[in-house]
N, C-alpha and C positions, 0 to 999 in steps of 0.2 A: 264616649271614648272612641278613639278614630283605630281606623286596623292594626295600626303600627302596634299601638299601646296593647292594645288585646293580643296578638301576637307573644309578644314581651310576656305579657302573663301568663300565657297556652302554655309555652314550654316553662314557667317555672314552675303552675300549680300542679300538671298533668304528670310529675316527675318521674311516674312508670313507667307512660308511652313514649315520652321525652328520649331516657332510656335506652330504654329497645333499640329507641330507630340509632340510637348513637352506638352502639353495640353494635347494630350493622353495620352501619356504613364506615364502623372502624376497624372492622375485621375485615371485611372488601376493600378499604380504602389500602389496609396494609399489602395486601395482594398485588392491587395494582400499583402503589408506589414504589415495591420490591422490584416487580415484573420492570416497571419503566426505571429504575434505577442499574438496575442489567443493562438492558437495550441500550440506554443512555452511555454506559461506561466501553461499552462495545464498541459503537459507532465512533465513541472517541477514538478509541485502541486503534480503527481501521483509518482514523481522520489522520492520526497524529503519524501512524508508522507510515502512511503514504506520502506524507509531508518528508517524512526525514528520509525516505526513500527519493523523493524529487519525482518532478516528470519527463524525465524523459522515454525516447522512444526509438525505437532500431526495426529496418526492416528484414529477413532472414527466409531461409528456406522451411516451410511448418512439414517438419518427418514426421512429429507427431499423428499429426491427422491425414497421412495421405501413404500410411504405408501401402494399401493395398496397387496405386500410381509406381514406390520404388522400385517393388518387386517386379517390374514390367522393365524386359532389355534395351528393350527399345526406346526406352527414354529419357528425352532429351529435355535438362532445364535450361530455360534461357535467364540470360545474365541480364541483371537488372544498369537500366543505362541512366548515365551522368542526368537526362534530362528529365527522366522521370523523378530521380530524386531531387532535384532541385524543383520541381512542380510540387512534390509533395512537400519540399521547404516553403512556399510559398503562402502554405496554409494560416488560416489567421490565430490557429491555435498554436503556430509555431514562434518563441522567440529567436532562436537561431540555430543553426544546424551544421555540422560537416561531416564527411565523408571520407573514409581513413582506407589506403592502401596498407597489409598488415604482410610484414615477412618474418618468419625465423631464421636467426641466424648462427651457426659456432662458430667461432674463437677460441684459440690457444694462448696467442701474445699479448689482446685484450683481456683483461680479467673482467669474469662478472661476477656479481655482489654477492655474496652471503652471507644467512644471518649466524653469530654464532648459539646455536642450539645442537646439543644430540641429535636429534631429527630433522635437521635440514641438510645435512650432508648428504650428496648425490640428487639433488631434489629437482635441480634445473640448472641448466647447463645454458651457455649462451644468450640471446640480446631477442627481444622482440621488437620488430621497427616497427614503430604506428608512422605510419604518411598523414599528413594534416592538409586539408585544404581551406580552414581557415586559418588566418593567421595567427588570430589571437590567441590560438589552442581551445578547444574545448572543457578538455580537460583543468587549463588552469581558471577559464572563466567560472565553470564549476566548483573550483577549490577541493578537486580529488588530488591533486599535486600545490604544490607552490613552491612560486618561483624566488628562490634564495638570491642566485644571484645572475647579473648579463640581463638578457631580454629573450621575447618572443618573436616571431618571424614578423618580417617585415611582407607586404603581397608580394611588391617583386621578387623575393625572396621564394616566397610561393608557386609564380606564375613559371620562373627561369627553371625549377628543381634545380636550386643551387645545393651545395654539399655542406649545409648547416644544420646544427642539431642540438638537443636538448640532452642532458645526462644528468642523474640521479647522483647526490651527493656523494650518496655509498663507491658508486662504479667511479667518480672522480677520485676520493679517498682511495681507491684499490686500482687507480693507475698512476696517481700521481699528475692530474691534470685540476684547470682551471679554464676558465672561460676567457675566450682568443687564442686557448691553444689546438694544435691541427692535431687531431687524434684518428691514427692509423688503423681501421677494422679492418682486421684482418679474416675476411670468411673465407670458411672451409668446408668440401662438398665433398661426403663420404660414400661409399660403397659397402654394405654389407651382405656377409655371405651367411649360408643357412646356418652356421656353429652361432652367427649373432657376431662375429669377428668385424672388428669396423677395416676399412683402407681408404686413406683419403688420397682422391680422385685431382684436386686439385685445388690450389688456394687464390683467395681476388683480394687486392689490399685495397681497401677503401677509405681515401681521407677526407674527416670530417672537419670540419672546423667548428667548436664549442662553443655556442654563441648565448647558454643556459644554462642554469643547472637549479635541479629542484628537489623538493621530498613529497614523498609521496603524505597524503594526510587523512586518506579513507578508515586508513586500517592500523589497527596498534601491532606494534610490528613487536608481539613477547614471544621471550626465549624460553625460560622457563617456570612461568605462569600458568593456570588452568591445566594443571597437574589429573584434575578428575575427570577433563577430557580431552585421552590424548587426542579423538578423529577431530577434534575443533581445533585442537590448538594445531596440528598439523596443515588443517584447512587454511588456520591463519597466517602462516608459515610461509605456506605457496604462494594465497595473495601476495604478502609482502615483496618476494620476491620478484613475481611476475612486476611488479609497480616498478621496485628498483632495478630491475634488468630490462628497462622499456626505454627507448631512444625514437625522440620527438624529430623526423625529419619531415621535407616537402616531402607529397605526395608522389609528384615525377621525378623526385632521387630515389624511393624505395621502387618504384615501378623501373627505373634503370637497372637497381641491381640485380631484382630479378632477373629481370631482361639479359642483361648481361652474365647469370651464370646458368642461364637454362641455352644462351648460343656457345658457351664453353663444355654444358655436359655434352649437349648434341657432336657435339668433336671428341670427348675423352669416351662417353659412352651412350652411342646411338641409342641402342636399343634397353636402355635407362626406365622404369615403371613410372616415373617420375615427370617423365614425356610423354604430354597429349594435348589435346586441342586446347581445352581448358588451361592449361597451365601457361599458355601465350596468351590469354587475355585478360584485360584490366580486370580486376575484380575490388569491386568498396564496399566495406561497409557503413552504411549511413546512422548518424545518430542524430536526432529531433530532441530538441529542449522547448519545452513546451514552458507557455508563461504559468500555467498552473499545474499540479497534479488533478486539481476534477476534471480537468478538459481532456484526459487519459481515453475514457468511450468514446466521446465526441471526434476526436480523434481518428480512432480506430475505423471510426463507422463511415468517418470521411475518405480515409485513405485505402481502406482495404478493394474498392471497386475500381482503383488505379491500376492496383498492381499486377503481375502477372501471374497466373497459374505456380499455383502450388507455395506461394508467399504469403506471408501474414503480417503484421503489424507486431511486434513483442513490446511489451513497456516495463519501465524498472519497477512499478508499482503490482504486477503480475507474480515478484514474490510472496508478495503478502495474502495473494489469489491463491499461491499452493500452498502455503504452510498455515493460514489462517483459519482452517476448516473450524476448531475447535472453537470460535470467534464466533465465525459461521455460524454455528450450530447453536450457542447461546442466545444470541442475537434474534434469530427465527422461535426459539423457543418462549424466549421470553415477550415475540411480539405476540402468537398465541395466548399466553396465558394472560394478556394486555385483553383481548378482545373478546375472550370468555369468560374473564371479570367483569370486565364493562357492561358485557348480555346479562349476566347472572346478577350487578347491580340494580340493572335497569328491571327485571323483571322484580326480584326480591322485594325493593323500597317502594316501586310501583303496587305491588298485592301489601307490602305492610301499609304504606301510608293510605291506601285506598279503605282497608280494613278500619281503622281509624276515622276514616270518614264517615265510613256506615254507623260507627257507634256514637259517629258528631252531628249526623245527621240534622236533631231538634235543634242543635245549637245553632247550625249553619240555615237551620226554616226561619230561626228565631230573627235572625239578624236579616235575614232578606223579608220579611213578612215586617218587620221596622222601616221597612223601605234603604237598607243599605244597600248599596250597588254589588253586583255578581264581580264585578271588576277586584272592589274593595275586600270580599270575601276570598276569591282566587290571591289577591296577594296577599293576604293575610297568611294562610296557607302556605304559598313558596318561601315568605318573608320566614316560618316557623322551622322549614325545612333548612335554610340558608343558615341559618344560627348553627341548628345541630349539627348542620353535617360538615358548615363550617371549619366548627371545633375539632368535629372528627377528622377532617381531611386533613387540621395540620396537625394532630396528634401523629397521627399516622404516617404523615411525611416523615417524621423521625422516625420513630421503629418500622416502619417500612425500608428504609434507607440499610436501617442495619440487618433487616429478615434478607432486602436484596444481597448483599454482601455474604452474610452465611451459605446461603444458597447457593450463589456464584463459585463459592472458596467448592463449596461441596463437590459441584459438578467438574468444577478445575483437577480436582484431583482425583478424581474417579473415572474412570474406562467408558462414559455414559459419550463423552465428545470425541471421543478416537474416530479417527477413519483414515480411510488410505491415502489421504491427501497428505497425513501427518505420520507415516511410517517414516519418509525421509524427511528428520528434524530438522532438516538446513538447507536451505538454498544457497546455489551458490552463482555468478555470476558473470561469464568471462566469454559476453555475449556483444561485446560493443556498448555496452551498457556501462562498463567500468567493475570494477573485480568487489565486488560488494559482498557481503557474507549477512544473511535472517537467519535467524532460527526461534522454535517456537519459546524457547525460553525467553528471548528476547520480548515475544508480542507477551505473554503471560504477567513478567514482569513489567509490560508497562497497562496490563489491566487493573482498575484503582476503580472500586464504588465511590463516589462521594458527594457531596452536598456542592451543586454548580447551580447557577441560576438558569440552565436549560433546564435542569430535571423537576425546578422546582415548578418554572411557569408550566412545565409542559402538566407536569402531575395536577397541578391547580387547575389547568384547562380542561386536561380529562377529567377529572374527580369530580370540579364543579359542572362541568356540561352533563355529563351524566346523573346526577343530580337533578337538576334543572326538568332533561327529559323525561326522570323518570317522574316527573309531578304532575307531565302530560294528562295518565291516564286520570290522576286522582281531579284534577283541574275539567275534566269531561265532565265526571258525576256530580259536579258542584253543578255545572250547565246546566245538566237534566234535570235539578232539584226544582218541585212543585211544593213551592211553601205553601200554598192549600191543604194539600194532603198531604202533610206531614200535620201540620196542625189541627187537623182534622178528628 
């Protein structure tokens, strides 16, 4: 009878120690396939919300980490230059990038948009200009807007700062325009006194020529929806608006108007708070479209030794860095209890299966003192282990799957994942980045335990490699075995 067949018979006539060892290794098996059924569903959670997050990336001043630098009088940021961010465009982690001059501006004769809700009244007032330096917009390559109707800038367009612009269905709805017609913005530069009483200083009529018009597509723009939260539905409110009161002009037309109403305050009010160095010079903010979301560190780690003192790298994927702790923290737990199953298997099956040896002892003198090969006998042995533990592991794969899930649900709703990452439940984003809204309801709801074929190979590869080494130690004492004295 060759090992295979003896094998085959070990585990069926021995059906005590058979048993045991299936007992073990499917009570551990369930451990570990819980544990990596977690981690598994996690790393999804962090895969998937960073995909629908995109990668993009903006550079910015970090206040964060450099309070103790503000509080200093004497200090001076320097303004980040056209060449520098076009060097860091140049990056191979970058698909394309531009660079936005941004102005506020009021209107009285222009109307800007509102939604009708209770709570959006008094909410935002006036137009925010984005300057574009590429043509094709950011924005609509992105598909945070889309373009209904007309087109997008032409370069020369771009290069000339000609007086062309993009307008939100809404604001055309609410002036009575279409695209080819010249629309008059009329801004207005006010003066307030300490009662908070406004007086306007003086008015610039600026005409545009409508060469666009879009909707925005980021954000569901409800009125009176999500009734159980009013601070979101408020959040969502603002977004909206901010989208549809956004007017897409060249770059060197918003940098003229500034221009031009900071040489009119300097005449109507010299000595204006509004008046300083800074305020006369170009200022962009750059945004990086990266071809993927994992190239987000690579990224980072390239671009951060470019830039100048007290800047940092921001990425739109960094909301799911602040609000994701609870992710976080499953995630590490459950890699834990991956790695203290796997010690506590290997040692457990190694002392059961080796105990089993010493009581197999004569059997295994018997068959090498017949002149079978030590080879033949060690595989006979893993051959015995591979069956049982086999079986075990894909029992276990199942109600493992569902001990993972109980677990998961358990700690989701219990105070054990809290931290201060996650006091503020929502990020929000109105950073160059695009007006985006996470919260952790969102990552929660798209946490899902389930049957994938990552979880399954991964579990098979742990379950059976550990296995495997734990037949090491028992695979020794066969070595050592002197069929003399045992027969003896």
């Amino acid at each position: 009878m060759n090992f295979i067949k003896r094998a085959l018979c070990s585990v069926t006539r021995k059906k005590g120690k058979s048993l045991i060892l299936f007992a073990v290794i499917f009570v551990l098996g369930n451990v570990i396939a819980g544990a990596i059924a977690i981690q598994q569903s996690t790393q999804n959670v962090e895969k998937n919300v960073k995909k629908q997050l995109g990668g993009t990336a903006t550079i910015q001043i970090d206040y964060e980490n450099n309070q103790e630098e503000f509080a200093k009088e004497d200090l001076k940021i320097e303004q980040l230059k056209i060449d520098l961010m076009k060097k860091v465009g140049e990056s191979p982690y970058v698909k394309y990038y531009d660079y936005n001059a941004l102005a506020m501006v009021q209107t009285k004769e222009l109307k800007s948009a509102s939604l009708e809700s209770e709570q959006s009244g008094g909410m935002m007032e006036g137009f925010t200009l984005k300057g574009s330096n590429y043509h094709k917009i950011l924005d609509v390559e992105e598909k945070n807007i889309k373009l209904v109707a007309g087109k997008v800038f032409t370069q020369e367009e771009i290069d000339n700062g000609k007086n062309v612009g993009l307008i939100s269905s809404k604001v055309a709805e609410e002036n009575g325009l279409s695209v080819g017609d010249q629309m008059v913005m009329d801004t207005r530069t006010y003066d307030y006194n300490e009662n908070g009483d406004e007086k306007e200083l003086f008015k610039t009529d600026v005409p545009i020529q409508i060469i666009g018009i879009f909707e925005p597509t980021t954000v569901e723009m409800k009125d009176k929806e999500n009734k159980k939260n009013e601070e979101q539905n408020m959040n969502q409110q603002y977004m909206s608006m901010q989208q549809l009161n956004t007017i897409y002009l060249p770059n060197k037309t918003v940098l003229e108007i500034n221009k031009d109403n900071i040489e009119k305050l300097k005449k109507v009010d010299p000595d204006s708070p509004y008046l300083s160095e800074e305020s006369l010079e170009e200022y962009y903010t750059p945004v990086y479209v990266l071809k993927s979301p994992d190239d987000v560190e690579a990224f980072k780690q390239e671009t951060q030794p470019l830039l100048p003192k007290l800047y940092t790298v921001k990425a739109s994927t960094d909301q799911y860095e602040q609000i994701g702790g609870s992710m976080k923290k499953m995630s590490q737990i459950s890699g834990y209890v991956v790695m203290i199953a796997v010690i506590a298997t290997l040692l457990i099956i190694s002392l059961v299966v080796l105990l089993f040896m010493r009581d197999r002892k004569h059997e295994l003198g018997i068959y090498l003192s017949l002149g079978d090969k030590r080879s033949h006998v060690m595989g006979q042995i893993i051959i015995e282990m591979l069956i049982i533990s086999g079986i075990a592991l894909i029992l276990s794969l199942i109600t493992g799957n569902f001990l993972g899930k109980m677990v998961s649900e358990s700690l989701l709703n219990s105070d054990l994942l809290n931290n201060s990452n996650d006091q503020m439940n929502m990020f929000m984003g109105f950073d160059g980045l695009g007006t985006t809204e996470l919260t952790t309801d969102d990552i929660m709801n798209a946490y899902e335990v389930k049957f994938s074929l990552g979880y399954i190979v991964t579990y098979l590869v742990v379950g059976l490699g550990t296995v495997l080494m734990s037949a090491i130690l028992p695979l020794l004492y066969i070595v050592r075995l002197n069929p003399k004295k045992i027969m003896m």
